[in-house]
C-alpha positions as a Python dict, from the first residue, in 0.01 Angstrom:
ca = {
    (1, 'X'): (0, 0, 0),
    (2, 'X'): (-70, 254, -242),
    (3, 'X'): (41, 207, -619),
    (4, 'X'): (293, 505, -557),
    (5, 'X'): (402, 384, -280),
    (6, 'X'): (508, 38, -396),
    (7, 'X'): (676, 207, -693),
    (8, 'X'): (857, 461, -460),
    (9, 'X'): (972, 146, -237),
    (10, 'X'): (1144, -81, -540),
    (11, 'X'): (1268, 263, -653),
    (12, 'X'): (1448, 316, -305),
    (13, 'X'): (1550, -33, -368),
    (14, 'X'): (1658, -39, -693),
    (15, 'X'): (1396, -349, -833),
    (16, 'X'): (1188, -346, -1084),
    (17, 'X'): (843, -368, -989),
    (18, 'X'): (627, -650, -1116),
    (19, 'X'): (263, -652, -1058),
    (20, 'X'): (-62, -745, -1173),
    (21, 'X'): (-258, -432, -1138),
    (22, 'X'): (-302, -357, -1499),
    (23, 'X'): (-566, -124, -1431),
    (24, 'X'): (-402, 167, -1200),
    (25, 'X'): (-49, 125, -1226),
    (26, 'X'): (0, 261, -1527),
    (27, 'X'): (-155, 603, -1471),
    (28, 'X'): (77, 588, -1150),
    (29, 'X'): (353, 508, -1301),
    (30, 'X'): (349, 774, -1594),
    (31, 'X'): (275, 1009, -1297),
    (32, 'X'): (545, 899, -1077),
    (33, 'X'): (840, 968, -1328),
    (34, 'X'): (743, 1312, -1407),
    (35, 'X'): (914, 1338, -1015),
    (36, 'X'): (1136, 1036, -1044),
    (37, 'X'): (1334, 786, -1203),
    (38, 'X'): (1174, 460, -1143),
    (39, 'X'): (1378, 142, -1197),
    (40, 'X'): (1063, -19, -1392),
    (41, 'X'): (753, -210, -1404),
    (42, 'X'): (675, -515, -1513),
    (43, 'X'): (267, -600, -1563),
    (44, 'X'): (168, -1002, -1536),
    (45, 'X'): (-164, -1092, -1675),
    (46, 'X'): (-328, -1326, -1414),
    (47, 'X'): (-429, -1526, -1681),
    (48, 'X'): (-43, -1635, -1771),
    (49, 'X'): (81, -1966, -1598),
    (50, 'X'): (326, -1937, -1320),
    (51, 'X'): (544, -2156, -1560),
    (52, 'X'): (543, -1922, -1835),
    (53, 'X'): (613, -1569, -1637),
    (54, 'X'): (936, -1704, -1466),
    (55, 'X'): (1001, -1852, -1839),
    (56, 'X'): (939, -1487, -1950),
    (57, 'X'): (1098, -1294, -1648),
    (58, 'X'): (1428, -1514, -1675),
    (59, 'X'): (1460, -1402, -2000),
    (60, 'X'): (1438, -1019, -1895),
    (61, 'X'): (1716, -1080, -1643),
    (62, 'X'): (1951, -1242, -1863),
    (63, 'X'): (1911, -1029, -2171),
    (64, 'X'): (1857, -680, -2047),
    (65, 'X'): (2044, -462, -1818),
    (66, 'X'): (1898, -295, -1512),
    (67, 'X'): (1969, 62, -1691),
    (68, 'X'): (1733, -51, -2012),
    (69, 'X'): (1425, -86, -1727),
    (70, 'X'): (1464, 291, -1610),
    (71, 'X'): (1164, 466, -1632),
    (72, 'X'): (960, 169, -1869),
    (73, 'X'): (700, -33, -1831),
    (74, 'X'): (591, -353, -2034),
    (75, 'X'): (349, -591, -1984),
    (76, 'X'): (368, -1035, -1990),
    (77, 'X'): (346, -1167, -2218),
    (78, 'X'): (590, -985, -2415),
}
């Protein structure tokens, strides 16, 4: 699938996206919510243990709110 395509599908489904493409995704993304509200991206560095991005993307769930992810994108490590 295309990058704007994955972001239009968590969009429809109200997830944030988390990825690894570090490279295109964030040109898409700043493109894509000129047109829409996306429910956010979350970039993973493949060199990050599995261990330490569910340690990181726990954290996310339990100390933001879905709203505070609307149209922002951050990259793991934070």
């Amino acid at each position: 699938m295309k990058d704007r395509e994955v972001l239009a599908l968590a969009t429809e489904q109200e997830r944030i996206l988390v990825s690894h493409d570090r490279k295109t995704m964030p040109s898409e993304f700043a493109k894509f919510i000129t047109e829409r509200t996306s429910s956010g991206v979350i970039l993973v560095s493949r060199k990050l243990s599995i261990e330490l991005v569910i340690e990181e993307l726990l954290l996310i769930w339990e100390a933001s709110s879905a709203e505070e992810w609307l149209n922002r994108i951050a990259k793991l490590p934070l």
